[in-house]
C-alpha positions as a Python dict, from the first residue, in 0.01 Angstrom:
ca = {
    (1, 'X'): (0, 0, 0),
    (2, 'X'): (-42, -120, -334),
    (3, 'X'): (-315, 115, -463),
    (4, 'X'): (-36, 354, -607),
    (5, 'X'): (-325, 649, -626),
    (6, 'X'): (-371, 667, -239),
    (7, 'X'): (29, 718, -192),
    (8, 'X'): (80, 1041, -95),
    (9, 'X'): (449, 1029, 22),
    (10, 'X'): (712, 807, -115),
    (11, 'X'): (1043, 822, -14),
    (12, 'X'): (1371, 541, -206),
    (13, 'X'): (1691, 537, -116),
    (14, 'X'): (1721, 880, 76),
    (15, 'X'): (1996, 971, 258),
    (16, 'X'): (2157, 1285, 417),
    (17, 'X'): (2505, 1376, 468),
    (18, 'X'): (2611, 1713, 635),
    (19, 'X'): (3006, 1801, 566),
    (20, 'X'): (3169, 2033, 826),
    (21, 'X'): (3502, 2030, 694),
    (22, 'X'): (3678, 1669, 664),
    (23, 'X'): (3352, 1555, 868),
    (24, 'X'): (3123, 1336, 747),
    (25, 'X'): (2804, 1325, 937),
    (26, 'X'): (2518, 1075, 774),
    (27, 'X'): (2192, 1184, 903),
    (28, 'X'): (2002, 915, 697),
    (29, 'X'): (2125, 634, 535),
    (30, 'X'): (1910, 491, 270),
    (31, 'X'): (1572, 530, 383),
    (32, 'X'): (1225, 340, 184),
    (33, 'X'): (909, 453, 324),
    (34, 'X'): (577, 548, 212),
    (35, 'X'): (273, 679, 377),
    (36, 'X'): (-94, 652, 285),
    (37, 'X'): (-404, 962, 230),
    (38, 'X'): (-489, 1062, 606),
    (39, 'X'): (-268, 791, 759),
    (40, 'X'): (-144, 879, 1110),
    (41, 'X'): (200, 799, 1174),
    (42, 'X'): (434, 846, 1427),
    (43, 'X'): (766, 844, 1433),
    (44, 'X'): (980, 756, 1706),
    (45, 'X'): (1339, 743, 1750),
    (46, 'X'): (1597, 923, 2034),
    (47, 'X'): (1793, 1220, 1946),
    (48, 'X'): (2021, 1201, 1664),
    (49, 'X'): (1835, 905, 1473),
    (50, 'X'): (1734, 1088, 1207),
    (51, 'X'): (1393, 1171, 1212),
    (52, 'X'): (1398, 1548, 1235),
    (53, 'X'): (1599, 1564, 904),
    (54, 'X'): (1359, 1312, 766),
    (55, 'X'): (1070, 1525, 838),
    (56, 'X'): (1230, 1816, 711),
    (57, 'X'): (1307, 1657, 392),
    (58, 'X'): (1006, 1554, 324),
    (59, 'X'): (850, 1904, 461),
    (60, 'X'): (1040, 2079, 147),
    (61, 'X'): (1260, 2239, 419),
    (62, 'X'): (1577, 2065, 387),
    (63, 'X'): (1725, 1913, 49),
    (64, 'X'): (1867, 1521, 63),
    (65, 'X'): (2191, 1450, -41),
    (66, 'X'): (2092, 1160, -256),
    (67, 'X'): (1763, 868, -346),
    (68, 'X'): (1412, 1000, -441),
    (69, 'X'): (1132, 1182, -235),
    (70, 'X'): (768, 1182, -411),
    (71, 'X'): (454, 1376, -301),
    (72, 'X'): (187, 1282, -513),
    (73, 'X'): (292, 1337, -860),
    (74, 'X'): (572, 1590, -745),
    (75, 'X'): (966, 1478, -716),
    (76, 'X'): (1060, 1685, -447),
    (77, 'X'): (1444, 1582, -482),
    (78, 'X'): (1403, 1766, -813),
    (79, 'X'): (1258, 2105, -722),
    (80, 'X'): (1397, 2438, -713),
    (81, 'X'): (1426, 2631, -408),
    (82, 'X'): (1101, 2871, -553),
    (83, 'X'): (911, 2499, -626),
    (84, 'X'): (967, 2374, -272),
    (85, 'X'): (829, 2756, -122),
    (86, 'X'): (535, 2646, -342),
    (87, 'X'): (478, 2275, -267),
    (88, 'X'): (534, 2382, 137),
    (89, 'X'): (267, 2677, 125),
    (90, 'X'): (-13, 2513, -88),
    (91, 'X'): (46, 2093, 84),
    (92, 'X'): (186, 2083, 413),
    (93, 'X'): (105, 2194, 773),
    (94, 'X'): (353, 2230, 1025),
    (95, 'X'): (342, 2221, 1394),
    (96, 'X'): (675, 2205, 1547),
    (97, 'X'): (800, 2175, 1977),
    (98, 'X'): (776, 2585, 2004),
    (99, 'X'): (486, 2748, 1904),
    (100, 'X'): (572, 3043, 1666),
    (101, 'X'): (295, 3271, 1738),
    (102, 'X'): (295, 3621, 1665),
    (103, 'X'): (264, 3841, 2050),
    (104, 'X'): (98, 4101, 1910),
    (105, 'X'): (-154, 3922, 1720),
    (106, 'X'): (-492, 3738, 1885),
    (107, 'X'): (-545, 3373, 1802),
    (108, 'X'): (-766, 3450, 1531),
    (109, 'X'): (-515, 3708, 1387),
    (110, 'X'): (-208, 3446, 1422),
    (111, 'X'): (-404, 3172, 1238),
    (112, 'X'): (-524, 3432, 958),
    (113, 'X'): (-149, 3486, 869),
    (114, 'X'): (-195, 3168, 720),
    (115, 'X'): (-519, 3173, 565),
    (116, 'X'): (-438, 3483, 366),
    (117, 'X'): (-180, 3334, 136),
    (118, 'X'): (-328, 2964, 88),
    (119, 'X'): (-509, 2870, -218),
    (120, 'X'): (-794, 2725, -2),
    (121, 'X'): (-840, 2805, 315),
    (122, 'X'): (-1093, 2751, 573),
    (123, 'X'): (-1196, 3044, 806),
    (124, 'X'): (-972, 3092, 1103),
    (125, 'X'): (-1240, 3045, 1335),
    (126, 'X'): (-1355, 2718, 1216),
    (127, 'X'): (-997, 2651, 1254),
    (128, 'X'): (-967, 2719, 1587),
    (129, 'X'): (-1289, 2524, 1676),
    (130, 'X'): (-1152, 2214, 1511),
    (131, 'X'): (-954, 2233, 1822),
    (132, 'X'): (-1150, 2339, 2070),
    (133, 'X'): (-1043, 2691, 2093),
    (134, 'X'): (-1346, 2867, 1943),
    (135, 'X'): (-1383, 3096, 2291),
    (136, 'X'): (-1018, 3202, 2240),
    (137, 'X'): (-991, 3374, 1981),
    (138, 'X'): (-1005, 3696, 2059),
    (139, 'X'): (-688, 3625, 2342),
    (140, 'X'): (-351, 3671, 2266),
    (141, 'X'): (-52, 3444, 2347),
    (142, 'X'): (41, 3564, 2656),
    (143, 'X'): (-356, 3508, 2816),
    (144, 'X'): (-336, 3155, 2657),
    (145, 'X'): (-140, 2769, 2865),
    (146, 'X'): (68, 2655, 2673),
    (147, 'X'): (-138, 2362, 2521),
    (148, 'X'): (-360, 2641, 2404),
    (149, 'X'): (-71, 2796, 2219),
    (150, 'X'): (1, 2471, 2082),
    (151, 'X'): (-371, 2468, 2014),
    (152, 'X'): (-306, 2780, 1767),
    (153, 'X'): (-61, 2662, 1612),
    (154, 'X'): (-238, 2353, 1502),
    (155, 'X'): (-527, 2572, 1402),
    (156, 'X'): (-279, 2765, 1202),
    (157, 'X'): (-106, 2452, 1019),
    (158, 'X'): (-460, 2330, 905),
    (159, 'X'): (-611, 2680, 791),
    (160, 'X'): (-435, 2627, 466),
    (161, 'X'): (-633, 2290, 451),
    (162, 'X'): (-309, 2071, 358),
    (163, 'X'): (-291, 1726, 249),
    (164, 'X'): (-9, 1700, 449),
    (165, 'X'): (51, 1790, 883),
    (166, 'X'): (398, 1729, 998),
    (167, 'X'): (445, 1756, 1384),
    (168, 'X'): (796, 1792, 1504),
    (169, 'X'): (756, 1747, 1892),
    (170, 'X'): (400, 1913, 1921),
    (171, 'X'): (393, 1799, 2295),
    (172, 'X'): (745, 1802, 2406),
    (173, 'X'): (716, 2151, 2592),
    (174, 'X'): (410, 2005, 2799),
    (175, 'X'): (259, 1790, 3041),
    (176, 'X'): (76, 1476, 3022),
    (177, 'X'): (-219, 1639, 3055),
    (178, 'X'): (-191, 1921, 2837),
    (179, 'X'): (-16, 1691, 2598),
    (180, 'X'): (-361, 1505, 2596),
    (181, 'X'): (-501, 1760, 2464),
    (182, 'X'): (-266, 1875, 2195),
    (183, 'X'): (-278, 1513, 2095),
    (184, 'X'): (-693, 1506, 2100),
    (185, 'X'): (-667, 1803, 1863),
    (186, 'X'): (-445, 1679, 1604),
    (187, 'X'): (-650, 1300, 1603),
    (188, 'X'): (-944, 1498, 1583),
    (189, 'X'): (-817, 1726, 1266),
    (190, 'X'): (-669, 1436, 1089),
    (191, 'X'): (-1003, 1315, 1074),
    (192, 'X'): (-1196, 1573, 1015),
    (193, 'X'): (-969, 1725, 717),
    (194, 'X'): (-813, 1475, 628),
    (195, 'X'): (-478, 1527, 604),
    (196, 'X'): (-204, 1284, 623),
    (197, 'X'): (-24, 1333, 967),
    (198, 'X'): (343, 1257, 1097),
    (199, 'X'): (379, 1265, 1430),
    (200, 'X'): (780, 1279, 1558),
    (201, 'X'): (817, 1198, 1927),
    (202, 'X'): (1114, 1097, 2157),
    (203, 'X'): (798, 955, 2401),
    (204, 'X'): (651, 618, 2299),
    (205, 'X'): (369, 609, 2501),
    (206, 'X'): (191, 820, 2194),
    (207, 'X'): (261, 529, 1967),
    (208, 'X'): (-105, 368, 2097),
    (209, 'X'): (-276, 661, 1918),
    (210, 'X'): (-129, 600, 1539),
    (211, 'X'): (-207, 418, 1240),
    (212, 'X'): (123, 291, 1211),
    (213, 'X'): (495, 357, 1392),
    (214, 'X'): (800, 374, 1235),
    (215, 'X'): (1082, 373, 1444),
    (216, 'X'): (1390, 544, 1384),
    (217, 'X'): (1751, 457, 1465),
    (218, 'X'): (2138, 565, 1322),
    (219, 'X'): (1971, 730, 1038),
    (220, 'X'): (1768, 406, 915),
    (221, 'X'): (1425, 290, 997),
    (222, 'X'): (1501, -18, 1212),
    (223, 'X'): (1092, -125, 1283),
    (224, 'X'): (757, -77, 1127),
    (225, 'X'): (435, -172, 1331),
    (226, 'X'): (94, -131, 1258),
    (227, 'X'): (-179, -71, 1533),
    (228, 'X'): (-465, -319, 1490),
    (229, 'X'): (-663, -96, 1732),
    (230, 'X'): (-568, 230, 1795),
    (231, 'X'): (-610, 403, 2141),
    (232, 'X'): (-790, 790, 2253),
    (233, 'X'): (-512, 1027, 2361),
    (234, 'X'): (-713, 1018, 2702),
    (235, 'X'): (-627, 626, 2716),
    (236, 'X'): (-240, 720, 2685),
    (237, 'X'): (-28, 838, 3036),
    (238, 'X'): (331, 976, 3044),
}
């Protein structure tokens, strides 16, 4: 990772305490990563290691409590609360575990919440095609499985076209199967836009699919691995 123009994320030193009275909790403790344009990285780690608050850190949605987060050009760790609302609506894509839609609203409708505030968005139905959802979008939530939801919501992170996609558990509410799927759509829009993608999973069998894994433990990375071939979601089984 030498080529210091291709780094989109780079994160020294970083480290998280939450205080609840005389408690002392240390979510991360001194963390060095970095992460490559459209690199596809999952993190794994079980609850409690740290990689939720690293995501959200890095996400603009949660502030460190001390080292240096950069995307791009951008300190994060020195933004204002009105710069990070910025940096999160024109860069970064999330998907998280639950799905977030809007009842009321069809597919197309949920994902053009998004695409009516970004500085460069795609249309919501070539969105929703990028993952396979084209024929849906006319359905609400409650006609739609729940990989189809999930489905939406990627649609929905991407919309904005982001540099960044940060997935917080995107198939932890589903089956294998429908997992496949949700899994199929995000490889499929990290290559087709582009976008650098973190993946964080408790399940390690989605490891195969990524660029690289970075494993998580006690608020430190503890193991870096890069895949020298990657596999298809529909070569990975849970």
């Amino acid at each position: 990772m030498s080529d210091a123009s291709n780094i989109v994320f780079r994160a020294t030193g970083l480290t998280k305490v939450y205080r609840n009275g005389a408690l002392e909790v240390h979510a991360l403790r001194g963390i060095d990563f970095q992460a490559r344009k459209g690199e596809f990285i999952v993190i794994l780690g079980p609850s409690g290691s740290g990689k939720s608050t690293f995501l959200n850190i890095v996400g603009g949605l949660d502030r460190a409590s001390g080292g240096e987060v950069w995307f791009e050009e951008h300190q994060l760790t020195a933004l204002d609360e009105a710069q990070l609302t910025q940096y999160r609506r024109d860069h970064v894509g999330f998907v998280f575990q639950f799905y977030n839609l809007v009842p009321s609203l069809t597919a197309r409708e949920n994902v053009q919440l998004v695409t009516e505030i970004a500085r460069r968005p795609m249309r919501a139905d070539d969105a929703l095609a990028l993952v396979g959802l084209q024929d849906r979008a006319n359905h609400f939530p409650a006609q739609l499985s729940g990989g189809e939801q999930q489905r939406v919501a990627i649609a929905r992170a991407i919309a904005k076209n982001p540099e960044v996609l940060l997935c917080d558990e995107p198939t932890g509410a589903l089956d294998s199967a429908t997992g496949i799927k949700v899994l199929e759509a995000l490889t499929q829009v990290n290559r087709a836009v582009g976008a650098t993608t973190l993946v964080i999973t408790h399940n390690a069998a989605i490891r195969d699919i990524a660029d690289r894994v970075i494993r998580f433990a006690d608020g430190r990375i503890i193991e870096e691995t890069v895949n020298a071939t990657k596999k298809q979601p529909s070569e990975v089984a849970w």
